[in-house]
Biotite code that builds the C-alpha atoms (Angstrom):
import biotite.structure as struc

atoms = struc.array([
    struc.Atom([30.726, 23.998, 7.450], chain_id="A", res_id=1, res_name="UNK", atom_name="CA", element="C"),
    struc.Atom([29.721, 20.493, 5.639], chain_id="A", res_id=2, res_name="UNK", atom_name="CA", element="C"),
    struc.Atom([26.978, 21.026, 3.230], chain_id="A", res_id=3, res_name="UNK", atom_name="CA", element="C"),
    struc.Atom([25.364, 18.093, 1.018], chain_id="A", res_id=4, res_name="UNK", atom_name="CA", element="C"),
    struc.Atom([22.985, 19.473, -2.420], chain_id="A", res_id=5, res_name="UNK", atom_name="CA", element="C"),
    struc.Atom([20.697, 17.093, -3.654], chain_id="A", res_id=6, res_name="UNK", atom_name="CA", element="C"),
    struc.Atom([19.369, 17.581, -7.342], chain_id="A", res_id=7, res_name="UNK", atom_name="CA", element="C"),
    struc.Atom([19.261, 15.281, -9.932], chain_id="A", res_id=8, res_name="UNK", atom_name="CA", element="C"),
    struc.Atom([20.442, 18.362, -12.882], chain_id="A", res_id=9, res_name="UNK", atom_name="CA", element="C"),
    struc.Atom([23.966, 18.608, -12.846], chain_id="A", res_id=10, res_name="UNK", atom_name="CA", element="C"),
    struc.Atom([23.955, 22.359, -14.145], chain_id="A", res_id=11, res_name="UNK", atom_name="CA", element="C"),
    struc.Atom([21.740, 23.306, -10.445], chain_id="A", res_id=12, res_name="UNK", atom_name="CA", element="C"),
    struc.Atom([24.008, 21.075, -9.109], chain_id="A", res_id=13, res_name="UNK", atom_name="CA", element="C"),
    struc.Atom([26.785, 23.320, -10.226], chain_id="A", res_id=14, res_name="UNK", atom_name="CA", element="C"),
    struc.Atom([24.964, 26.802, -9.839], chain_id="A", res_id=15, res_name="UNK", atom_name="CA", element="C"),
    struc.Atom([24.340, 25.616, -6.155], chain_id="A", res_id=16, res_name="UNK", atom_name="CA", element="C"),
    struc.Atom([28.183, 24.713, -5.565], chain_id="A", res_id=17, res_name="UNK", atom_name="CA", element="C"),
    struc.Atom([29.370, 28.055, -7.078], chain_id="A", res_id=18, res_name="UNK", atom_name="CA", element="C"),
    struc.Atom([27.145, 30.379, -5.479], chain_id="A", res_id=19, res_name="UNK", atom_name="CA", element="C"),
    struc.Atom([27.758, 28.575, -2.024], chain_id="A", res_id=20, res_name="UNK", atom_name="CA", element="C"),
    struc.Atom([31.379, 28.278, -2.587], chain_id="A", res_id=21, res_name="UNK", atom_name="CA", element="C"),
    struc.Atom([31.605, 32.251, -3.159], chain_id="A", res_id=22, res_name="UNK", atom_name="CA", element="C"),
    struc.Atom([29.782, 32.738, 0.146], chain_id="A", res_id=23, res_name="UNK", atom_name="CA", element="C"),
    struc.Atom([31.559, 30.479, 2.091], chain_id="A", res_id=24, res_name="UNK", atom_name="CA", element="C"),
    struc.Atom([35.262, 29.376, 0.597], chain_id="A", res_id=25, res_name="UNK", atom_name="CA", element="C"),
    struc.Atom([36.124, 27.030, 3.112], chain_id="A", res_id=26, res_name="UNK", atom_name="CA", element="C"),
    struc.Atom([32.879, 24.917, 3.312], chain_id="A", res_id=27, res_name="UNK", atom_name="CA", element="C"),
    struc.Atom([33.312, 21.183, 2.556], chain_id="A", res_id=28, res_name="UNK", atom_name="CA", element="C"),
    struc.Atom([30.494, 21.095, -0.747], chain_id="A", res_id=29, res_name="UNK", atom_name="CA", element="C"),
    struc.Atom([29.196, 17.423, -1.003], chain_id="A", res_id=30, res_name="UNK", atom_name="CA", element="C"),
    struc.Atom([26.602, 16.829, -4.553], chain_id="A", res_id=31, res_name="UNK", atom_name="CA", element="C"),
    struc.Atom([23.948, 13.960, -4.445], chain_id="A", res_id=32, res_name="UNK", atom_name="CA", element="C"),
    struc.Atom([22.319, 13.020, -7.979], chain_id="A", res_id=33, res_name="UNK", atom_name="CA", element="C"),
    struc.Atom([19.169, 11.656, -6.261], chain_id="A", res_id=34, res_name="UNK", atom_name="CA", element="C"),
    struc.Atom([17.113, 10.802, -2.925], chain_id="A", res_id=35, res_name="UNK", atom_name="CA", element="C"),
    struc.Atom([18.798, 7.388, -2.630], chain_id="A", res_id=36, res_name="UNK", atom_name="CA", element="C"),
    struc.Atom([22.759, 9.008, -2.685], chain_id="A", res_id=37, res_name="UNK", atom_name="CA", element="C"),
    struc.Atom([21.512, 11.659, -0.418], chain_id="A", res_id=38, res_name="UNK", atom_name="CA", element="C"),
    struc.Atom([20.849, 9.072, 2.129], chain_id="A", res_id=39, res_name="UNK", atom_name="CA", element="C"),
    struc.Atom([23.912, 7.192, 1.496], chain_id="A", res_id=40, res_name="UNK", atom_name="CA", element="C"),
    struc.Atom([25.758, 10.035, 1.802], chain_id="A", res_id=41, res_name="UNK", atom_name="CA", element="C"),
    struc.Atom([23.974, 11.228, 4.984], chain_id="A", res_id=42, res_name="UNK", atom_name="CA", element="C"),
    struc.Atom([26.469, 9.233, 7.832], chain_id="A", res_id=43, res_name="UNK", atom_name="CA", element="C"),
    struc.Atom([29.800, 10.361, 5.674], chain_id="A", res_id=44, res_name="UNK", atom_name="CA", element="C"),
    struc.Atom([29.623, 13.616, 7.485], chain_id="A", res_id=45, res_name="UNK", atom_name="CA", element="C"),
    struc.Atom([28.763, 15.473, 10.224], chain_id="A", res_id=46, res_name="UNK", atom_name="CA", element="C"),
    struc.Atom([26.194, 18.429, 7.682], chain_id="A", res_id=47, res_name="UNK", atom_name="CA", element="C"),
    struc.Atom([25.429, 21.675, 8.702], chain_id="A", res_id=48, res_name="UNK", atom_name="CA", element="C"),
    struc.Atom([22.571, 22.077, 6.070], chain_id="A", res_id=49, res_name="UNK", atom_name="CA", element="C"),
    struc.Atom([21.129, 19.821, 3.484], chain_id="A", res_id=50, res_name="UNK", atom_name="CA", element="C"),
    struc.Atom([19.761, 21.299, 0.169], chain_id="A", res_id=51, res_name="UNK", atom_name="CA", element="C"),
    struc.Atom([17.406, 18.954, -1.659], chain_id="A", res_id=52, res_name="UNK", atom_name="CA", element="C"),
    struc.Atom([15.287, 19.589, -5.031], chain_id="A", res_id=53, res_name="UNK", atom_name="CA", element="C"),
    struc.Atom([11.615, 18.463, -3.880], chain_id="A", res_id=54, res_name="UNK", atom_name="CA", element="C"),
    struc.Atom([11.448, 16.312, -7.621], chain_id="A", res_id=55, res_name="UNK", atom_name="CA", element="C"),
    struc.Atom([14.128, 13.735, -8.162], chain_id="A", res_id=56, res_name="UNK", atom_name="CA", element="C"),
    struc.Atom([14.193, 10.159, -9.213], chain_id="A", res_id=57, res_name="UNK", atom_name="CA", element="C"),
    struc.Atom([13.445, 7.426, -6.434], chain_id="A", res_id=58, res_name="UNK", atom_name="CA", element="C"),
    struc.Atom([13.152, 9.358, -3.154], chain_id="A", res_id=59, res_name="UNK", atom_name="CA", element="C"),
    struc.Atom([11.373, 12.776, -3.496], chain_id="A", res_id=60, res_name="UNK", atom_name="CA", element="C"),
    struc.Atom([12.752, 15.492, -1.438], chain_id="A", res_id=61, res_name="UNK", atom_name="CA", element="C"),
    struc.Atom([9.851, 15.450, 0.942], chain_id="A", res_id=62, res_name="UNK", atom_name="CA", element="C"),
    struc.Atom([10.920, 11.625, 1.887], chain_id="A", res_id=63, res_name="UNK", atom_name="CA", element="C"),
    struc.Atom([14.112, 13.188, 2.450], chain_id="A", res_id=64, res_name="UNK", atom_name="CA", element="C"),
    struc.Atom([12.835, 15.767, 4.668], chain_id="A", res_id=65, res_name="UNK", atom_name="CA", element="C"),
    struc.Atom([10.721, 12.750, 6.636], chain_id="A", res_id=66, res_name="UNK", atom_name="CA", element="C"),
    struc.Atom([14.228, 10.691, 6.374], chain_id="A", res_id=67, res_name="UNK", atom_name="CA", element="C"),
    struc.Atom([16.436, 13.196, 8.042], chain_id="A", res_id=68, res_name="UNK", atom_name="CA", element="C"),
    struc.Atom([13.862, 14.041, 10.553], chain_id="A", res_id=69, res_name="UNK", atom_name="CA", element="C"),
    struc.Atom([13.494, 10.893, 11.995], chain_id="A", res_id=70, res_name="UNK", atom_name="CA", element="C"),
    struc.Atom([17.204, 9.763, 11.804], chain_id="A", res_id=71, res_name="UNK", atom_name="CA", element="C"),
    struc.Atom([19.203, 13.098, 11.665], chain_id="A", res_id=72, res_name="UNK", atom_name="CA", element="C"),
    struc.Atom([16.308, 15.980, 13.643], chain_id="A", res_id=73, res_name="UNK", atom_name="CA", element="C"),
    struc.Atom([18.903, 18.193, 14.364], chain_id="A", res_id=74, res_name="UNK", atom_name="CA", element="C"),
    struc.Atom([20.262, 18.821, 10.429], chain_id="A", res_id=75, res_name="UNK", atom_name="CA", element="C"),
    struc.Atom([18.287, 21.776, 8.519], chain_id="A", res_id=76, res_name="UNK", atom_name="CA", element="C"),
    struc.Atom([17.052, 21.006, 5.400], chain_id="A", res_id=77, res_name="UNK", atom_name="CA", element="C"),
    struc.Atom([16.114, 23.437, 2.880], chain_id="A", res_id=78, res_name="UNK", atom_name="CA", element="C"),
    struc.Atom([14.066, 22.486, -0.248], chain_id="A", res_id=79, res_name="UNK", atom_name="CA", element="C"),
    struc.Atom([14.345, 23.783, -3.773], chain_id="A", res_id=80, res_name="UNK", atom_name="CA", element="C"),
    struc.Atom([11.447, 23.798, -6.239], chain_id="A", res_id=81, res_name="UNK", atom_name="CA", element="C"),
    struc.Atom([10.572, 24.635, -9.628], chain_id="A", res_id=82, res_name="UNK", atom_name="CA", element="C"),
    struc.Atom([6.919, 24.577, -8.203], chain_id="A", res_id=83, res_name="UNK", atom_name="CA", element="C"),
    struc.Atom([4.830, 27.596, -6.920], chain_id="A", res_id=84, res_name="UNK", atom_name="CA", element="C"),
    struc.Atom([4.975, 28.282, -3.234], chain_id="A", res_id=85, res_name="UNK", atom_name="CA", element="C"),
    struc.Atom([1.534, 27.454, -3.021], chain_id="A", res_id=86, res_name="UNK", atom_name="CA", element="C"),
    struc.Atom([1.716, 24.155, -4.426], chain_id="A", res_id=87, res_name="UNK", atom_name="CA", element="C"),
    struc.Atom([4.208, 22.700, -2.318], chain_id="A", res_id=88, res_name="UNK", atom_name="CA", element="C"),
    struc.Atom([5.561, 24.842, 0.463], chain_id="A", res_id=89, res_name="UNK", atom_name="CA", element="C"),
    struc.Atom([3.043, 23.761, 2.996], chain_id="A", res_id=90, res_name="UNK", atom_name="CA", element="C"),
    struc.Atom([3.795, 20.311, 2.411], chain_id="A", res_id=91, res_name="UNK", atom_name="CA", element="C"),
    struc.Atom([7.334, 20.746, 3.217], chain_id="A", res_id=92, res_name="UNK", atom_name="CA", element="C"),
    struc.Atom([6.728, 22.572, 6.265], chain_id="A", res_id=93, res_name="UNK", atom_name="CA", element="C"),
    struc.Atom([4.631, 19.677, 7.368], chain_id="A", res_id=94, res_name="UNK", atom_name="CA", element="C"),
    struc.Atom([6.916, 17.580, 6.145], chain_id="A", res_id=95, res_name="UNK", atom_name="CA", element="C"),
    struc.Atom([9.576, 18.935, 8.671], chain_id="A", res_id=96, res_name="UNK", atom_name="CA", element="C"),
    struc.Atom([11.663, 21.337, 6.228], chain_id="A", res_id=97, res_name="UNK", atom_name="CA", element="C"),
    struc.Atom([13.392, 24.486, 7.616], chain_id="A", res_id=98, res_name="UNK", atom_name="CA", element="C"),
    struc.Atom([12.591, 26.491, 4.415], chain_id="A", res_id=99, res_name="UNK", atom_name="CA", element="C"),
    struc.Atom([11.325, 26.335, 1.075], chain_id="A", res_id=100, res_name="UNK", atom_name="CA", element="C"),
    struc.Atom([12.918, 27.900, -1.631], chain_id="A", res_id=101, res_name="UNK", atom_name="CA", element="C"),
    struc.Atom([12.179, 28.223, -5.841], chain_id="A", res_id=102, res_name="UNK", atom_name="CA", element="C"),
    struc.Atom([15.290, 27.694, -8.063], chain_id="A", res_id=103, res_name="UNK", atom_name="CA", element="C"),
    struc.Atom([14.635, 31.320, -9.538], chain_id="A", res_id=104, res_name="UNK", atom_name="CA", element="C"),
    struc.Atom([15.161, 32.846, -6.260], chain_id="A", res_id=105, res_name="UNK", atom_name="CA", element="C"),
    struc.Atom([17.529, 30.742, -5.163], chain_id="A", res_id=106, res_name="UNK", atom_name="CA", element="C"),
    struc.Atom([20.704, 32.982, -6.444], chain_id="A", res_id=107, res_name="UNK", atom_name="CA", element="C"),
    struc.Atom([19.392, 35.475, -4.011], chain_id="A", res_id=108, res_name="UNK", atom_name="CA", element="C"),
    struc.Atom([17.945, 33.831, -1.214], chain_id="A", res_id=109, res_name="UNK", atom_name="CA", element="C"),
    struc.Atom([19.425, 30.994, -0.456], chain_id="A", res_id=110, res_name="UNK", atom_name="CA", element="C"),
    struc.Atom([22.941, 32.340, 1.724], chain_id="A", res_id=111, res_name="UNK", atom_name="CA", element="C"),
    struc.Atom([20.147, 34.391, 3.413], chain_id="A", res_id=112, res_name="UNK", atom_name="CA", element="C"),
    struc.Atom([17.937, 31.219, 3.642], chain_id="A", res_id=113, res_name="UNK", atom_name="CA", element="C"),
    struc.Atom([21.159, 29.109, 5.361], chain_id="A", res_id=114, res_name="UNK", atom_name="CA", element="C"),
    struc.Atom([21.980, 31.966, 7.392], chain_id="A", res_id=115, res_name="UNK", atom_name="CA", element="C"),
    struc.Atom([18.417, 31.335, 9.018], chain_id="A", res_id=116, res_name="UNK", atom_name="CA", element="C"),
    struc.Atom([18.181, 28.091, 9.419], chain_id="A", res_id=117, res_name="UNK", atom_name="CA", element="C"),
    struc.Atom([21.840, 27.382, 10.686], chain_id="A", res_id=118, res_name="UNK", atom_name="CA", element="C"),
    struc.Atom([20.941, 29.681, 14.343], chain_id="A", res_id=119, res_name="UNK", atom_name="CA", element="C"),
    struc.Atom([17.564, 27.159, 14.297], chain_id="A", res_id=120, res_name="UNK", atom_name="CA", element="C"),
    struc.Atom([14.955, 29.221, 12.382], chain_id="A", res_id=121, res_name="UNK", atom_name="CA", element="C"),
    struc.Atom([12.920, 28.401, 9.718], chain_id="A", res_id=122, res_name="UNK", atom_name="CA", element="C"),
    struc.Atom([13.691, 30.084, 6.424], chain_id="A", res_id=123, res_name="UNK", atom_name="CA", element="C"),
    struc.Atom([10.043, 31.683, 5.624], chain_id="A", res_id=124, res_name="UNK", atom_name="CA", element="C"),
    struc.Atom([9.283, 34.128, 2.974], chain_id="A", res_id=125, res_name="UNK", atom_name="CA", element="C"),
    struc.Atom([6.567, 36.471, 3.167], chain_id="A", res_id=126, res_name="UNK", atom_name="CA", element="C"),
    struc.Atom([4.526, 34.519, 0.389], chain_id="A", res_id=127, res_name="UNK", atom_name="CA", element="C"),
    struc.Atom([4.787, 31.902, 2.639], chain_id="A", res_id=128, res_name="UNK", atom_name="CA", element="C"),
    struc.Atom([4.151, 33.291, 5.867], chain_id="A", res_id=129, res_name="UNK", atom_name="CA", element="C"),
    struc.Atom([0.523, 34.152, 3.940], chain_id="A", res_id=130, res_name="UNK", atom_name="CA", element="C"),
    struc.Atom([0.338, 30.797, 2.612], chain_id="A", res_id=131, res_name="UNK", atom_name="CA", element="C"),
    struc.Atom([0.687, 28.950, 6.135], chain_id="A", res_id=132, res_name="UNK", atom_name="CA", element="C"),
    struc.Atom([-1.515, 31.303, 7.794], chain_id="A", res_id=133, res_name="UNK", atom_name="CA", element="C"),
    struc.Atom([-4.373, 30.656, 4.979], chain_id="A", res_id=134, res_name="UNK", atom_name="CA", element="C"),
    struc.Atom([-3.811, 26.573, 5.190], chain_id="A", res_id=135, res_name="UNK", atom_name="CA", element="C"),
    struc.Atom([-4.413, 27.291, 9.229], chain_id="A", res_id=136, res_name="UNK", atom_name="CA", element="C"),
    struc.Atom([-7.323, 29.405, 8.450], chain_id="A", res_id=137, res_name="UNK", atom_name="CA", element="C"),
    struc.Atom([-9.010, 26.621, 5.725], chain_id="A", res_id=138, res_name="UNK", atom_name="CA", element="C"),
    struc.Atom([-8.005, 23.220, 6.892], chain_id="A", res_id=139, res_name="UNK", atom_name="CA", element="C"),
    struc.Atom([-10.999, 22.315, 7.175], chain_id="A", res_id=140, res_name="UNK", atom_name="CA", element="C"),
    struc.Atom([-11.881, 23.113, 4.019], chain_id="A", res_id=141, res_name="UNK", atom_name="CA", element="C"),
    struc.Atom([-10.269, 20.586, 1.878], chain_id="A", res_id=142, res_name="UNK", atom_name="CA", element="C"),
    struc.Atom([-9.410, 20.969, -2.222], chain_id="A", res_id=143, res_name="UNK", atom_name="CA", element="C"),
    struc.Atom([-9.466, 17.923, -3.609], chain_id="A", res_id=144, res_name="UNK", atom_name="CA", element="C"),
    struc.Atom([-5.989, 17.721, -4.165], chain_id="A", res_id=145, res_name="UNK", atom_name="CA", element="C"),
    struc.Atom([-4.830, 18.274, -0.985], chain_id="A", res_id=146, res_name="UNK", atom_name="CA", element="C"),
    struc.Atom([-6.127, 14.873, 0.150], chain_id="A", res_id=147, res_name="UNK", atom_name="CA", element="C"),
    struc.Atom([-3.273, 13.407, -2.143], chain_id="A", res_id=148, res_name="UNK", atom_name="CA", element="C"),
    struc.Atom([-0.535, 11.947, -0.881], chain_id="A", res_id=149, res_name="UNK", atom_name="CA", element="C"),
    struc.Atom([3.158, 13.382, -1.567], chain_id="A", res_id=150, res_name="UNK", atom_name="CA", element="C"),
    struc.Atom([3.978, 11.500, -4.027], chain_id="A", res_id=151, res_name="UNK", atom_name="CA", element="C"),
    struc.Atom([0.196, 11.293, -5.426], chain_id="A", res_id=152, res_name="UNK", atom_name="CA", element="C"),
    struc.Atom([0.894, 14.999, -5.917], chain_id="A", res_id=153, res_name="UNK", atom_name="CA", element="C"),
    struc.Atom([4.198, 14.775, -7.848], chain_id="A", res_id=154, res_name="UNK", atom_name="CA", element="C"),
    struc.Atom([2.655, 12.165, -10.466], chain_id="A", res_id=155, res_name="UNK", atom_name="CA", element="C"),
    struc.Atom([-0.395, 14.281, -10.852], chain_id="A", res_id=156, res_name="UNK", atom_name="CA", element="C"),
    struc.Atom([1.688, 17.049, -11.835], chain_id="A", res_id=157, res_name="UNK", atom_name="CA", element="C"),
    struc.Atom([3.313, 15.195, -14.193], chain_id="A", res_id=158, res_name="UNK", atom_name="CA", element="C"),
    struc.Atom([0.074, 13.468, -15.543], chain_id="A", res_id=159, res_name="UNK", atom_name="CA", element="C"),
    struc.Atom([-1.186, 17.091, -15.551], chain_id="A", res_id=160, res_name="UNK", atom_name="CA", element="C"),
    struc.Atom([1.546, 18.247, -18.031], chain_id="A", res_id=161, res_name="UNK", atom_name="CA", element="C"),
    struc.Atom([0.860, 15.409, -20.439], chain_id="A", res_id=162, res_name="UNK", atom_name="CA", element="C"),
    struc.Atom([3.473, 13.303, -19.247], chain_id="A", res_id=163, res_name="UNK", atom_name="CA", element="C"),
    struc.Atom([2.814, 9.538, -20.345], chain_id="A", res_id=164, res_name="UNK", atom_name="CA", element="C"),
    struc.Atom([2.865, 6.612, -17.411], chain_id="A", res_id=165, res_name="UNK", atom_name="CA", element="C"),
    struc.Atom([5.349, 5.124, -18.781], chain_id="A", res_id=166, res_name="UNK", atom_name="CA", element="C"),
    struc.Atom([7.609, 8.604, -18.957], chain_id="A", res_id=167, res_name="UNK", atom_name="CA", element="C"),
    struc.Atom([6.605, 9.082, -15.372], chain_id="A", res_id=168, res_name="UNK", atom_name="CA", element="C"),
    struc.Atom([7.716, 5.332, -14.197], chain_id="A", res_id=169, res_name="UNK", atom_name="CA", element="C"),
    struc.Atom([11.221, 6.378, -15.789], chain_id="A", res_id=170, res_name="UNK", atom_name="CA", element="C"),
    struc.Atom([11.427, 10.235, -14.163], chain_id="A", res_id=171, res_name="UNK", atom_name="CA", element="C"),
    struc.Atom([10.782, 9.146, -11.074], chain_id="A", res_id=172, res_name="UNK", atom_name="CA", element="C"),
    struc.Atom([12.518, 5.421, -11.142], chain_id="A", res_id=173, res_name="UNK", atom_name="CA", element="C"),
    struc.Atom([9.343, 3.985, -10.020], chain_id="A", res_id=174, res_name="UNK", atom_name="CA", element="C"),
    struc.Atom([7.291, 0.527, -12.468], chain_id="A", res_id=175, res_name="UNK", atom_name="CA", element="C"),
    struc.Atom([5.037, 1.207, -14.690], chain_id="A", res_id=176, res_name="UNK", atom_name="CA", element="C"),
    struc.Atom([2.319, -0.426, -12.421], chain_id="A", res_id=177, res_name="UNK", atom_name="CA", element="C"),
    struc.Atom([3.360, 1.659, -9.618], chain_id="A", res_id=178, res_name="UNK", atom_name="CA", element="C"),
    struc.Atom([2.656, 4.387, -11.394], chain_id="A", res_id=179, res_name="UNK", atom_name="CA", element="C"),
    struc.Atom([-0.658, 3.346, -12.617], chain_id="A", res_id=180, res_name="UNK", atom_name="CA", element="C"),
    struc.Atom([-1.656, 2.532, -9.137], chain_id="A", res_id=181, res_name="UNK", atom_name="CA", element="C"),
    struc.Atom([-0.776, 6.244, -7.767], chain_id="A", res_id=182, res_name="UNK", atom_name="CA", element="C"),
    struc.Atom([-3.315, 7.440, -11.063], chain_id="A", res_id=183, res_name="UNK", atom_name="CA", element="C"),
    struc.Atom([-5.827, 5.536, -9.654], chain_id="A", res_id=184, res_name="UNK", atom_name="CA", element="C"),
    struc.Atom([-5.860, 6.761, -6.766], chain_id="A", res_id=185, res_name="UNK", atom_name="CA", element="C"),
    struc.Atom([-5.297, 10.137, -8.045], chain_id="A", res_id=186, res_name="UNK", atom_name="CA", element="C"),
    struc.Atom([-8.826, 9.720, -10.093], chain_id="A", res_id=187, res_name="UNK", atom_name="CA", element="C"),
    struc.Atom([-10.702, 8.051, -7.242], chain_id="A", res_id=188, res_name="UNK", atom_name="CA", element="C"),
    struc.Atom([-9.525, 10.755, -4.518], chain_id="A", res_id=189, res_name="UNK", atom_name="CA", element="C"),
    struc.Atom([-10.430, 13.214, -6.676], chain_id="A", res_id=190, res_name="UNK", atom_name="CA", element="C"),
    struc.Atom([-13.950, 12.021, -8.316], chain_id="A", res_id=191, res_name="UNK", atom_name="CA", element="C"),
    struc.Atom([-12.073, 12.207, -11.793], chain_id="A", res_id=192, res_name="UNK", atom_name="CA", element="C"),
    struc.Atom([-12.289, 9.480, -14.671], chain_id="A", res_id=193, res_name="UNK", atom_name="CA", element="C"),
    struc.Atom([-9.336, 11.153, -16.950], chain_id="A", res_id=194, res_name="UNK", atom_name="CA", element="C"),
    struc.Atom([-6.350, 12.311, -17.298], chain_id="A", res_id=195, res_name="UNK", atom_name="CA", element="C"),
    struc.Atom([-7.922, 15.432, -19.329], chain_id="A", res_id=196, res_name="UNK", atom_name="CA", element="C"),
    struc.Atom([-9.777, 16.503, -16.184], chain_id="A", res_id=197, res_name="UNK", atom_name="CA", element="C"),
    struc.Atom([-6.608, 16.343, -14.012], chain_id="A", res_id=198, res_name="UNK", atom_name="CA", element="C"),
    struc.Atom([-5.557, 18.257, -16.824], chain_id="A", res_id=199, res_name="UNK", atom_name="CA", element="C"),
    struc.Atom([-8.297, 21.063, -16.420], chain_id="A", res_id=200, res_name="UNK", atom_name="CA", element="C"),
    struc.Atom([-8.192, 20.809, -12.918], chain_id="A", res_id=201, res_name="UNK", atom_name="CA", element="C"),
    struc.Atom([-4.517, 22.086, -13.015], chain_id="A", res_id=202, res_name="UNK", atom_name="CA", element="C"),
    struc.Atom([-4.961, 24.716, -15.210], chain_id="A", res_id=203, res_name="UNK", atom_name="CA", element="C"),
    struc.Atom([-8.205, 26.113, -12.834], chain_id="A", res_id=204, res_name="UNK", atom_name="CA", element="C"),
    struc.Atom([-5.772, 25.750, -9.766], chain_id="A", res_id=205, res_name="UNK", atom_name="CA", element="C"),
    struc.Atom([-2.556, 27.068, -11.048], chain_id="A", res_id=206, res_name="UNK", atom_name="CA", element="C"),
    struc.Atom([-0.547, 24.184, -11.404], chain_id="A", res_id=207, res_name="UNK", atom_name="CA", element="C"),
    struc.Atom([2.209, 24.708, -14.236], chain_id="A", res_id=208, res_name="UNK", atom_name="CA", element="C"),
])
């Protein structure tokens, strides 16, 4: 089994490695810092299962998912998050993902997770299951912040947690007038005109 973990933290790097080497000791273990070496890394091997952190500099892990869709369809990949289920997990699903894990359950769910996805099922907690039977139920009813854009969506996290532009540009390895451009949009999509109301917003809707 070849197995390539994206994540630009070297410690979840290394929590990854040892929890997948003690389930399976003979698996070639491959580490990626960001979006851009995952995809360089992509033709070195034949993978059984990507794992990818949905927030890393460059390439998000939901360009990733898009990426190895379109070139590689028949490689699971499995997404870690920090986030909330229902912030992200129907994205990724969209996006083409065979699961979406968060990094605190990971310890315990993620063997389980691979397990799934390796015999061509998606990886779908029960949280989940509820969450993409509710977006099926209300997509027609759209939140503002669903119209955004992947990436929209990471940067108005970040703008929601206080983060400046300029710390953003450098997280995500993007200009500072790219970054700008994705807050405008952010504002206008949303009928906002500060970065205090995406800040209120996110605190109504959950977002940490």
């Amino acid at each position: 089994m070849n197995i390539l973990i994206g994540d630009d933290h070297g410690v979840v790097r290394k929590g990854l490695r040892m929890i997948l080497t003690e389930a399976y000791p003979h698996a070639y273990i491959e580490e990626a810092v960001d979006g851009a070496d995952m995809i360089k890394k992509l033709d070195k091997k034949k993978w059984s299962v990507i794992i990818s952190d949905i927030s890393m500099p460059g390439r998000s892990g939901l360009e990733i998912v898009k990426f190895v869709n379109e070139h590689y369809p028949k490689i699971p990949v499995l997404i870690l998050s920090v986030h909330a289920p229902e912030h992200y997990a129907v994205r990724t699903f969209k996006a083409g993902a065979s699961g979406y894990l968060t990094k605190e359950s990971a310890p315990e769910e993620l063997v389980k997770a691979i397990e799934q996805v390796l015999i061509g099922k998606k990886y779908v907690t029960p949280d989940i299951a509820e969450l993409l039977i509710q977006y099926h139920v209300d997509e027609n009813v759209e939140e503002p912040h669903k119209m955004l854009s992947d990436r929209e969506m990471e940067v108005f996290i970040l703008i929601a947690r206080g983060k400046k532009i300029t710390d953003i540009a450098e997280e995500l390895s993007l200009s500072v007038n790219t970054i700008s451009t994705y807050r405008t949009r952010i504002l206008d999509k949303m009928h906002m005109g500060s970065n205090a109301e995406i800040a209120k917003y996110a605190i109504r809707h959950g977002f940490e």
